[in-house]
N, C-alpha and C positions, 0 to 999 in steps of 0.2 A: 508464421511468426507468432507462434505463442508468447505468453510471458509464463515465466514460473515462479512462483515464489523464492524459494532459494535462492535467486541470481541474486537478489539483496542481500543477501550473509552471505557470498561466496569471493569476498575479498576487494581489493581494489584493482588488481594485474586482471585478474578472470573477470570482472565485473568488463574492464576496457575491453579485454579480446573479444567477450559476447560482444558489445556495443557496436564496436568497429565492425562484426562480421553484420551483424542486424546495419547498420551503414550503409553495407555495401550491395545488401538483397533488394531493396526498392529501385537504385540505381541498374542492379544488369536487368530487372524484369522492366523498368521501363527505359532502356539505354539510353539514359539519362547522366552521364559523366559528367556535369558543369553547376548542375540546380543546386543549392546547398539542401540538407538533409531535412530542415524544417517543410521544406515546402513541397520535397519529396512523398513528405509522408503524410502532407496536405491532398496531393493528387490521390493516394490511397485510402485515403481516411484514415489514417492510425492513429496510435498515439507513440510519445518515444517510447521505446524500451524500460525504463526507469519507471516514467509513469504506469504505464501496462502492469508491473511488478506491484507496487504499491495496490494499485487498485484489485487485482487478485490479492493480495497481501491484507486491505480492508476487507475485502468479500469475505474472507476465510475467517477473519478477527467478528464480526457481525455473526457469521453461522455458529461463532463457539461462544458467543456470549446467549444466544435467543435462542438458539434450537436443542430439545431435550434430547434429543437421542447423539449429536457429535461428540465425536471422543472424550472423554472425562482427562485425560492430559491435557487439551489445550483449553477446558474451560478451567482449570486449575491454576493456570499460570496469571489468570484477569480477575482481578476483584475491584468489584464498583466500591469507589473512594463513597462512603456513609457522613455526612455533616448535619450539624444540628442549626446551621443557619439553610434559610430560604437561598439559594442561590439560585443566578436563571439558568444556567446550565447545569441540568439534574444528575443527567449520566457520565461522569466523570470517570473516571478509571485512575485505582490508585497505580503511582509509578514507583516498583521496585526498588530496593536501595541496591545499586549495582555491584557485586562485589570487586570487581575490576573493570579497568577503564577501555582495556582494550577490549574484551569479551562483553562486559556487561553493562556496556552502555550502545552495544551491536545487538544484544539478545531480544529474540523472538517478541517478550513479552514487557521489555521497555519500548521500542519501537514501536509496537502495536500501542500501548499504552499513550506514549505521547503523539501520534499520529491521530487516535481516536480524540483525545483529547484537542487537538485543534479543530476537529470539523466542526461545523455549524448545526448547534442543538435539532434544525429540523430534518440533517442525515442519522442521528443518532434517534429519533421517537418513529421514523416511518418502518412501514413493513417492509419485508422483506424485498419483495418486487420493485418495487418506489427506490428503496435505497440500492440495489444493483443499479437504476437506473441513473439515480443520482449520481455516484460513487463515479460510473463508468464517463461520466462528462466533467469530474472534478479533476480539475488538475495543479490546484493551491498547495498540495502537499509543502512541510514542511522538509529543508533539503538535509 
């Protein structure tokens, strides 16, 4: 039960189909027909589908803003919002003016941008390790 990035930009009809099928895999491996799905995936330790996404979705967003050598496309799409006041949260991330509502308020680097932008300043200053570790227990996401 991987998650993959994409399943968040990959619509609302296909986003349900994954979900339903991800539903139904904890259910036959532990024939389990009755338990509602939260507590299903409590007995396996997961997290839902959605969140899993997100959280590879942040992992990726961190690796293209801190590390020099990942693709120069996806640290192109993120620029740190610059202010001349003291504010407490430093790393802001400016958010794109969308050019459309349906496309570009779904796009890669407004989502990342306003999702970054809600964490809490101490996921946003740790390293690398720290904040996988972090990331991967958070599950505040903005919906």
């Amino acid at each position: 039960m991987r998650a993959n990035n994409q399943i968040v930009f990959c619509g609302a009809r296909n986003t349900d189909k994954l979900d339903n099928l991800n539903k139904r895999i904890p259910r036959f491996i532990l024939q389990d027909y009755s338990s509602p799905y939260d507590i299903l995936l409590s007995k396996v330790n997961l997290k839902s589908l959605f969140i899993r996404c997100l959280q590879n979705f942040m992992i990726t967003l961190y690796k293209s803003l801190f590390f020099a050598n990942y693709p120069g496309y996806l640290k192109d799409m993120f620029t740190v919002r610059s202010s001349s006041c003291n504010l407490r949260d430093n790393h802001i991330l400016a958010l794109p003016n969308p050019k459309t509502t349906t496309y570009g308020l779904h796009s890669f680097s407004y989502v990342g941008s306003k999702i970054w932008n809600s964490l809490p300043d101490t996921y946003k200053t740790s390293d690398f390790l720290q904040y996988k570790q972090e990331i991967l227990k958070y599950e505040a996401f903005p919906q």
